[in-house]
C-alpha positions as protocol buffer text, in pm:
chain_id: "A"
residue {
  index: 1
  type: UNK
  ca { x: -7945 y: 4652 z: 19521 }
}
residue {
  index: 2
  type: UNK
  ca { x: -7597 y: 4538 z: 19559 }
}
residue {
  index: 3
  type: UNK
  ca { x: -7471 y: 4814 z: 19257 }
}
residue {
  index: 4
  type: UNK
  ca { x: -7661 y: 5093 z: 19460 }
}
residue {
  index: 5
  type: UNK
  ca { x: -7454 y: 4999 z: 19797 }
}
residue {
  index: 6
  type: UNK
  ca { x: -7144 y: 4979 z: 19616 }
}
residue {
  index: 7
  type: UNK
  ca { x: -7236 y: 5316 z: 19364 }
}
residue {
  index: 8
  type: UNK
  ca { x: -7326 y: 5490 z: 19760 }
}
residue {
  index: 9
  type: UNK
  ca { x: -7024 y: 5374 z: 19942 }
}
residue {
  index: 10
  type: UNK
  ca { x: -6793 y: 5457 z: 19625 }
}
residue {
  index: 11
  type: UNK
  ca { x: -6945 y: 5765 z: 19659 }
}
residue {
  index: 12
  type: UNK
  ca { x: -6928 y: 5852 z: 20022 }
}
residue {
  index: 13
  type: UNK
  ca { x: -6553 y: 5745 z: 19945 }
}
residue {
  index: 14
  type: UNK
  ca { x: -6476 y: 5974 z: 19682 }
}
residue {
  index: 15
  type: UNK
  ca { x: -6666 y: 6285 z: 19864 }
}
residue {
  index: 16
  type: UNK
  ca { x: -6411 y: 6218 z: 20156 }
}
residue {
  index: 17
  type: UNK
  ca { x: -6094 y: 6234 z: 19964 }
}
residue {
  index: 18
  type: UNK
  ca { x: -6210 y: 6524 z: 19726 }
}
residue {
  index: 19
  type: UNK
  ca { x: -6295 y: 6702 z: 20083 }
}
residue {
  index: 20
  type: UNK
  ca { x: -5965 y: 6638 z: 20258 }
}
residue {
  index: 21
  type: UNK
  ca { x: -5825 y: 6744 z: 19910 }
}
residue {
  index: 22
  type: UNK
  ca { x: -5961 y: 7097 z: 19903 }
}
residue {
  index: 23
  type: UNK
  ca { x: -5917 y: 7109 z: 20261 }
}
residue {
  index: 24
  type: UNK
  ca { x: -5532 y: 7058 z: 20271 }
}
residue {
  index: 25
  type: UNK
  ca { x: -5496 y: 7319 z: 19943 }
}
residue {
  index: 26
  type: UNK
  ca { x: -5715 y: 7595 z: 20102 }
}
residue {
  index: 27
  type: UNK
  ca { x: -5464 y: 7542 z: 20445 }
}
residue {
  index: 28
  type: UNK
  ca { x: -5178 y: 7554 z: 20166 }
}
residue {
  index: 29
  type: UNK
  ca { x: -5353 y: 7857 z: 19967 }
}
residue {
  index: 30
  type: UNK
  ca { x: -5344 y: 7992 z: 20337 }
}
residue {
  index: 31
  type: UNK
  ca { x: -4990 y: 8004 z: 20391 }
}
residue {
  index: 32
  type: UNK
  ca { x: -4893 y: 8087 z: 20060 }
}
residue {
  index: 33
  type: UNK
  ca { x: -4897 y: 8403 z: 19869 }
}
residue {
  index: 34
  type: UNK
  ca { x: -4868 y: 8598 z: 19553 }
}
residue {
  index: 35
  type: UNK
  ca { x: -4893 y: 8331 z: 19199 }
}
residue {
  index: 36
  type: UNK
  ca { x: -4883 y: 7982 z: 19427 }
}
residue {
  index: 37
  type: UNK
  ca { x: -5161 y: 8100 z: 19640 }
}
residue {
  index: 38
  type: UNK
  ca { x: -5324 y: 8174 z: 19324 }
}
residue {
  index: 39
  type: UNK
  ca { x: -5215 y: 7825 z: 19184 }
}
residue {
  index: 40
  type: UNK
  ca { x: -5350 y: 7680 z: 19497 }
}
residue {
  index: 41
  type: UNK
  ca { x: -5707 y: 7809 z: 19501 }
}
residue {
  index: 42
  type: UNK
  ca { x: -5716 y: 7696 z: 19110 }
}
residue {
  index: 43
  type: UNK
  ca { x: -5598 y: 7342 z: 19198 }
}
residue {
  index: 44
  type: UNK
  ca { x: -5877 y: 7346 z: 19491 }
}
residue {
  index: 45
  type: UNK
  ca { x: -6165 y: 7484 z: 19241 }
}
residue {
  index: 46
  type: UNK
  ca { x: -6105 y: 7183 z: 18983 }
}
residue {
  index: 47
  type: UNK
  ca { x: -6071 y: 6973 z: 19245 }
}
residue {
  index: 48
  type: UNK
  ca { x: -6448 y: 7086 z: 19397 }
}
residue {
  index: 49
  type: UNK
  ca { x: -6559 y: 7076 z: 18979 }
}
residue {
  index: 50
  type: UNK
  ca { x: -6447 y: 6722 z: 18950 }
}
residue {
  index: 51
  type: UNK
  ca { x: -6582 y: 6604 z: 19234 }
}
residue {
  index: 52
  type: UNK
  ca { x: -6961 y: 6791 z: 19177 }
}
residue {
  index: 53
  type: UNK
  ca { x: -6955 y: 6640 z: 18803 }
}
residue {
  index: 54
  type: UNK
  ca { x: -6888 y: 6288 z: 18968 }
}
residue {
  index: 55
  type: UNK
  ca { x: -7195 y: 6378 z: 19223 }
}
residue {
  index: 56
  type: UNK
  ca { x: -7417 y: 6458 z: 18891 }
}
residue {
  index: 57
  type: UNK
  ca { x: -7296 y: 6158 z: 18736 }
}
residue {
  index: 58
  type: UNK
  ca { x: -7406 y: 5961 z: 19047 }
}
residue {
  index: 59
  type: UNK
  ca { x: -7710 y: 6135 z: 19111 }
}
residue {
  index: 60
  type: UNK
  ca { x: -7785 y: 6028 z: 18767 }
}
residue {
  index: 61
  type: UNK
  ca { x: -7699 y: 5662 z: 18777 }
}
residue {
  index: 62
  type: UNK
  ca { x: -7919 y: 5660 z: 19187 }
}
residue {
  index: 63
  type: UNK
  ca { x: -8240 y: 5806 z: 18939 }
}
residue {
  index: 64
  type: UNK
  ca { x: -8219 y: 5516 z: 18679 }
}
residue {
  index: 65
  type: UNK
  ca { x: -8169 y: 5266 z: 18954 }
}
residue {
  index: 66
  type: UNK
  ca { x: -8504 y: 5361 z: 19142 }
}
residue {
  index: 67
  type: UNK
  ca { x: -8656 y: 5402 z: 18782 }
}
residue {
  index: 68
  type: UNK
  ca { x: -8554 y: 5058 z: 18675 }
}
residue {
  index: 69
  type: UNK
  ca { x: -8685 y: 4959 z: 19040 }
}
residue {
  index: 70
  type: UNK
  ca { x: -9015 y: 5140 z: 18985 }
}
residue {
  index: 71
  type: UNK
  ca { x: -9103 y: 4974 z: 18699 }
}
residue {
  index: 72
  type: UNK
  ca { x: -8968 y: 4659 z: 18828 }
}
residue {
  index: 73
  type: UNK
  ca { x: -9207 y: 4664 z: 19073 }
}
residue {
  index: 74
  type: UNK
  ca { x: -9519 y: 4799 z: 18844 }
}
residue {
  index: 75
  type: UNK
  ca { x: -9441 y: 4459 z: 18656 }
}
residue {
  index: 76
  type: UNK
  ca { x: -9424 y: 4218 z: 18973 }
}
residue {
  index: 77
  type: UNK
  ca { x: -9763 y: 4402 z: 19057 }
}
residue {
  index: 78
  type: UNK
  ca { x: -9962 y: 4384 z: 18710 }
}
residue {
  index: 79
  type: UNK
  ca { x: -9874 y: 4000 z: 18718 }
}
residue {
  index: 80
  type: UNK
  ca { x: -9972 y: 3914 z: 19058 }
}
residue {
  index: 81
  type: UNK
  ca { x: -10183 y: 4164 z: 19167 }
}
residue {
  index: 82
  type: UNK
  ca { x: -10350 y: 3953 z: 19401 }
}
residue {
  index: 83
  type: UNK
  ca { x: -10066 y: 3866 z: 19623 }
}
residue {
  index: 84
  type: UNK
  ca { x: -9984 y: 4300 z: 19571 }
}
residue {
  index: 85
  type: UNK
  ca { x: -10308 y: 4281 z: 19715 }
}
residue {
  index: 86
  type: UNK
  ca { x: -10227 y: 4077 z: 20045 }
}
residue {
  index: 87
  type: UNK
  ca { x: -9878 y: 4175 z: 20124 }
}
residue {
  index: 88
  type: UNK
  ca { x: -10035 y: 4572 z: 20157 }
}
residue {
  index: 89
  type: UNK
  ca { x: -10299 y: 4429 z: 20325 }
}
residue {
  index: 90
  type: UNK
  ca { x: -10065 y: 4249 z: 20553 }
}
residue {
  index: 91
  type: UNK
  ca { x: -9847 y: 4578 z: 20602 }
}
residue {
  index: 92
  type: UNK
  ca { x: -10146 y: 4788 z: 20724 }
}
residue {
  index: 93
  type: UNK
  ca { x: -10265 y: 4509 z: 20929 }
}
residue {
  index: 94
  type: UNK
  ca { x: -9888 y: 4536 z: 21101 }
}
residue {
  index: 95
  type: UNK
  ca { x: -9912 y: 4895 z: 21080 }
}
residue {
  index: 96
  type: UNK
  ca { x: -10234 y: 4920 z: 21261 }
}
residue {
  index: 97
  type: UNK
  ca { x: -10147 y: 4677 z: 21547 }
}
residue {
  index: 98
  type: UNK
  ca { x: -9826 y: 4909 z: 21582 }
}
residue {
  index: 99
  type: UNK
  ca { x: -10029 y: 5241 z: 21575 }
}
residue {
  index: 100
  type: UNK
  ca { x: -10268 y: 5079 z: 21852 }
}
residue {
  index: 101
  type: UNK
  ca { x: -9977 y: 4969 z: 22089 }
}
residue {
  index: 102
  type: UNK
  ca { x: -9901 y: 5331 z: 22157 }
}
């Protein structure tokens, strides 16, 4: 769980530069003309290419995390399927006195 905090935080990190990046070259791209401006909006579209292959590459690495999760969990329950049993019974028991409060 740890790895998927740090992989989300890295992330939400490296969105926020990659942003500011394009950002200050479209202002830059702004004020410019002719071959910079050109130069500019270039810079700005590999920067915005870089940082969607490093969401894909996340996305990717978030999918075999709740995978490896899943089955985790599909293991825990198929070996002690009676507790499985209790804690969901516990949760809707919870569930139920919370429903009937309101």
């Amino acid at each position: 769980m740890d790895n998927v905090n740090v992989t989300r935080d890295q992330l939400v990190a490296d969105a926020k530069v990659v942003l500011d990046d394009v950002e200050s070259l479209l202002r830059q791209a702004a004020a410019a003309s002719g071959q910079q401006a050109q130069e500019l909006r270039e810079r700005a579209s590999d920067t915005l290419r870089t940082a969607r292959e490093k969401l894909q590459d996340a996305q990717i690495a978030v999918a075999a995390n709740a995978r490896a999760a899943a089955h985790a969990t599909d293991d825990w329950v198929h070996e002690h399927p009676w507790s499985a049993v209790g804690i969901g019974a516990g949760v809707g028991f919870l569930l139920g006195l919370l429903v009937a409060r309101r």
